[in-house]
PyMOL commands that place a pseudoatom at each C-alpha (Angstrom):
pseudoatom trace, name=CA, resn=UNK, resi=1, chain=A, elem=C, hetatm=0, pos=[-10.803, 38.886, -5.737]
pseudoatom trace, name=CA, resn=UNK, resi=2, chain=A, elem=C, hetatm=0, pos=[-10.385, 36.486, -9.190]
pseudoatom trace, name=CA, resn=UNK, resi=3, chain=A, elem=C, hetatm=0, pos=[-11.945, 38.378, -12.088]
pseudoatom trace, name=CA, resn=UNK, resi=4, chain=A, elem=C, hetatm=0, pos=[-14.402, 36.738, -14.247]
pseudoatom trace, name=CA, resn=UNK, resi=5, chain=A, elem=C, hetatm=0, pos=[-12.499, 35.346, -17.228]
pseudoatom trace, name=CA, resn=UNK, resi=6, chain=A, elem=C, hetatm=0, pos=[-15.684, 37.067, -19.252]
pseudoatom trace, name=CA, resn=UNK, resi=7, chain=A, elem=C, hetatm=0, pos=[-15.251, 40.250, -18.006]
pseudoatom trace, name=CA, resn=UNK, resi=8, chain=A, elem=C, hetatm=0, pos=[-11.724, 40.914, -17.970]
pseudoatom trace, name=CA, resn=UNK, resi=9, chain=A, elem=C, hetatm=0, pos=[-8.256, 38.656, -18.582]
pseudoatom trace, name=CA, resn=UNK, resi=10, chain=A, elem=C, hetatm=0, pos=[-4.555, 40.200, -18.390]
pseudoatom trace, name=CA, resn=UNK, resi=11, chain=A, elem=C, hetatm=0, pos=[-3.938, 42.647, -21.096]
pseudoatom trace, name=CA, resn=UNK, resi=12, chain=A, elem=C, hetatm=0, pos=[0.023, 40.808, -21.513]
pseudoatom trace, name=CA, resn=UNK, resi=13, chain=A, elem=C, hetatm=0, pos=[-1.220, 37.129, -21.725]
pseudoatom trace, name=CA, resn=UNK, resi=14, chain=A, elem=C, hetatm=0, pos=[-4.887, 36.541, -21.637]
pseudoatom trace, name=CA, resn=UNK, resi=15, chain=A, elem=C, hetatm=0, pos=[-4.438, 34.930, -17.965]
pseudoatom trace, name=CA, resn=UNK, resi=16, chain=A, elem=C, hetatm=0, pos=[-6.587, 35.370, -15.118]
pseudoatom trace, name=CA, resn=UNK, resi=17, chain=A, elem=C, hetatm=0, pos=[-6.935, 38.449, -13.425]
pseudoatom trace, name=CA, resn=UNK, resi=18, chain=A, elem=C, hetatm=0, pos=[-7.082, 38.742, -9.480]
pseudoatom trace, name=CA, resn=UNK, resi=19, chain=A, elem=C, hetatm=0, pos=[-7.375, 42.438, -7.787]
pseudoatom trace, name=CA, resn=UNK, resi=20, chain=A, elem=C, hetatm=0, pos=[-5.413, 43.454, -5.228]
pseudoatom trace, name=CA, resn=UNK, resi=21, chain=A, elem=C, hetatm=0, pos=[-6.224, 46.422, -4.254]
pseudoatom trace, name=CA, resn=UNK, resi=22, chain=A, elem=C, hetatm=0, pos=[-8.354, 49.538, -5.198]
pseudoatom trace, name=CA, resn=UNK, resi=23, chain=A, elem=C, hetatm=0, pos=[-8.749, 53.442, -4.302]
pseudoatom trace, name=CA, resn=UNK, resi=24, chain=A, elem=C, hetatm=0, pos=[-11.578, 55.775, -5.669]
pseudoatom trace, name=CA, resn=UNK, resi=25, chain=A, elem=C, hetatm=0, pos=[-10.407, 55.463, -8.705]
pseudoatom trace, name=CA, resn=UNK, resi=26, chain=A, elem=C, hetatm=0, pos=[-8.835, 52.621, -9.618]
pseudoatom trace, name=CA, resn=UNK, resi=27, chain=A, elem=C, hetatm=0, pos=[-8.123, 49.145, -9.301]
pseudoatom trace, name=CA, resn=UNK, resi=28, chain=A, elem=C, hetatm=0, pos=[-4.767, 47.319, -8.619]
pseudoatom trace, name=CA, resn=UNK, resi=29, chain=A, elem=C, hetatm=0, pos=[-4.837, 43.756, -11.021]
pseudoatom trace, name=CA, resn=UNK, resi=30, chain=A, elem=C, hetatm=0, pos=[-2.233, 40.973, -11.071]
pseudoatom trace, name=CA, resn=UNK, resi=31, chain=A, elem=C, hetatm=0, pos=[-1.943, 38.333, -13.294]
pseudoatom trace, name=CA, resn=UNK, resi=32, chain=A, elem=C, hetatm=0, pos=[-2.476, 34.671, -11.520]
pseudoatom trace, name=CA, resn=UNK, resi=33, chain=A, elem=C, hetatm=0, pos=[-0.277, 33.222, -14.355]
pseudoatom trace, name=CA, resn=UNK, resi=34, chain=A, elem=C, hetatm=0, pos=[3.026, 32.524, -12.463]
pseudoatom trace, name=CA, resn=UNK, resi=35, chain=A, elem=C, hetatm=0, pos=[4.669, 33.150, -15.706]
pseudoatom trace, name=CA, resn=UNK, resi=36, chain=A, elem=C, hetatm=0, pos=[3.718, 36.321, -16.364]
pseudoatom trace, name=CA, resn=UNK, resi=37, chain=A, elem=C, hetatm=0, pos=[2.451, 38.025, -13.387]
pseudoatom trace, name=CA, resn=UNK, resi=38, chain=A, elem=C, hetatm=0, pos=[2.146, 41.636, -14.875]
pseudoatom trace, name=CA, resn=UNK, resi=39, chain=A, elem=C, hetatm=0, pos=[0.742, 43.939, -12.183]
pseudoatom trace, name=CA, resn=UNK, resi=40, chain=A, elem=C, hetatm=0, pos=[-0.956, 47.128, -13.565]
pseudoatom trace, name=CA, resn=UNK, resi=41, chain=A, elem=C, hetatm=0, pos=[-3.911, 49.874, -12.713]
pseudoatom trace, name=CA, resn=UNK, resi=42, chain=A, elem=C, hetatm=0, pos=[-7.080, 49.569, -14.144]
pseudoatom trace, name=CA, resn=UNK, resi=43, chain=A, elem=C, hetatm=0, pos=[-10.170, 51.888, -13.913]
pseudoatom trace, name=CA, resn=UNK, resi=44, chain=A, elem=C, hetatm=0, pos=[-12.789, 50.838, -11.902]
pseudoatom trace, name=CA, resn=UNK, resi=45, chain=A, elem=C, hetatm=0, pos=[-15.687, 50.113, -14.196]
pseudoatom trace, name=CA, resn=UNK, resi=46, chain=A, elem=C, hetatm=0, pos=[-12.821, 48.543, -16.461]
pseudoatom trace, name=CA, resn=UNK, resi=47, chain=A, elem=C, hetatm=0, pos=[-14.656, 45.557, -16.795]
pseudoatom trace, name=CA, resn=UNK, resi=48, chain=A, elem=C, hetatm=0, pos=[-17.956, 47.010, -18.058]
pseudoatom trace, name=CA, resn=UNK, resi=49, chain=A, elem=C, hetatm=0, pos=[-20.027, 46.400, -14.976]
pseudoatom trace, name=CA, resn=UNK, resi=50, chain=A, elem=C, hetatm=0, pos=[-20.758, 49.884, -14.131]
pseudoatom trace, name=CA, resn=UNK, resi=51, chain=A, elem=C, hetatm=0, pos=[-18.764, 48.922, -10.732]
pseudoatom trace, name=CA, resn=UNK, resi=52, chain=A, elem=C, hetatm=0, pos=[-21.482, 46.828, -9.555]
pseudoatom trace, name=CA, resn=UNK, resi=53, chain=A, elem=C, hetatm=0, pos=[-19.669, 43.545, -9.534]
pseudoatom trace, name=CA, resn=UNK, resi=54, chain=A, elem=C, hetatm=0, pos=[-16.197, 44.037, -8.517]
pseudoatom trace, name=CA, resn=UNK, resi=55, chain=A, elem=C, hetatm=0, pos=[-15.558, 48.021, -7.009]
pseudoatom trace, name=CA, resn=UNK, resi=56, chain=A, elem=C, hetatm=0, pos=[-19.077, 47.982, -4.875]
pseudoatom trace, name=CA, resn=UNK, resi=57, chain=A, elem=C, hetatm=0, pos=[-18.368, 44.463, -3.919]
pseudoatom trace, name=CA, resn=UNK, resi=58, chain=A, elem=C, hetatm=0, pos=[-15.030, 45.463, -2.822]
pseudoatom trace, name=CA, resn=UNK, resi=59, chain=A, elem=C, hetatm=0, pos=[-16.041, 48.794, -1.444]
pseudoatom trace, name=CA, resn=UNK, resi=60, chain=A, elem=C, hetatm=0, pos=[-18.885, 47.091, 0.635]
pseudoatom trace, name=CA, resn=UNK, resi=61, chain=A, elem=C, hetatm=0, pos=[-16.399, 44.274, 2.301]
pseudoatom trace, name=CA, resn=UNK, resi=62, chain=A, elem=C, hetatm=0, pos=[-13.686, 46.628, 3.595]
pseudoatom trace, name=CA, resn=UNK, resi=63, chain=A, elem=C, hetatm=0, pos=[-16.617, 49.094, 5.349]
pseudoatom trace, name=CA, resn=UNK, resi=64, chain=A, elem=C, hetatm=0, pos=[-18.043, 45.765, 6.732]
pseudoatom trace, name=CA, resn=UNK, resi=65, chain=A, elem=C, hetatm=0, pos=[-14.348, 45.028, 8.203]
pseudoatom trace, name=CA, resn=UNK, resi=66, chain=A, elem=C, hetatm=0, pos=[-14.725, 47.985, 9.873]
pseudoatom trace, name=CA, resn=UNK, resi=67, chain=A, elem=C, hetatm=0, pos=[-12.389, 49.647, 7.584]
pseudoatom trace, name=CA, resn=UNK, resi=68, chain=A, elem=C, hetatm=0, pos=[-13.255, 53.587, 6.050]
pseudoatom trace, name=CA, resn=UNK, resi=69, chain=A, elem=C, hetatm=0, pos=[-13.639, 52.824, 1.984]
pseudoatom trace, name=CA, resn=UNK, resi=70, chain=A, elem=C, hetatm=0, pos=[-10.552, 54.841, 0.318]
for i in range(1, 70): cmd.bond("trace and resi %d" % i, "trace and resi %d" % (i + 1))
show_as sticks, trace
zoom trace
């Protein structure tokens, strides 16, 4: 899932965001700038959305999979 350039951009070079993964209590980011790429943990209301927009969004897709939420 891309994050919103508004909400959050890589901490190394201001790039776009995508997450990868996520547990209870955090969230696995990677830079989509093939240059830089950094890969690193972030909370999961790191990008000041009380973990409406990204975590419950996330949360909700794997349960509808079929999938128990981590």
């Amino acid at each position: 899932m891309r994050v919103n350039p508004k909400d959050g951009v890589c901490r190394s070079c201001k790039g776009p965001l995508d997450i990868l993964d996520f547990d209870d209590c955090s969230m696995n980011v990677q830079c989509a700038n093939d240059a830089c790429g950094d890969n690193y943990d972030v909370e999961t209301d790191a990008f000041g959305d009380g973990c409406v927009t990204y975590y419950f969004q996330l949360v909700a897709e794997r349960m509808h999979q079929g999938h128990d939420a981590d």
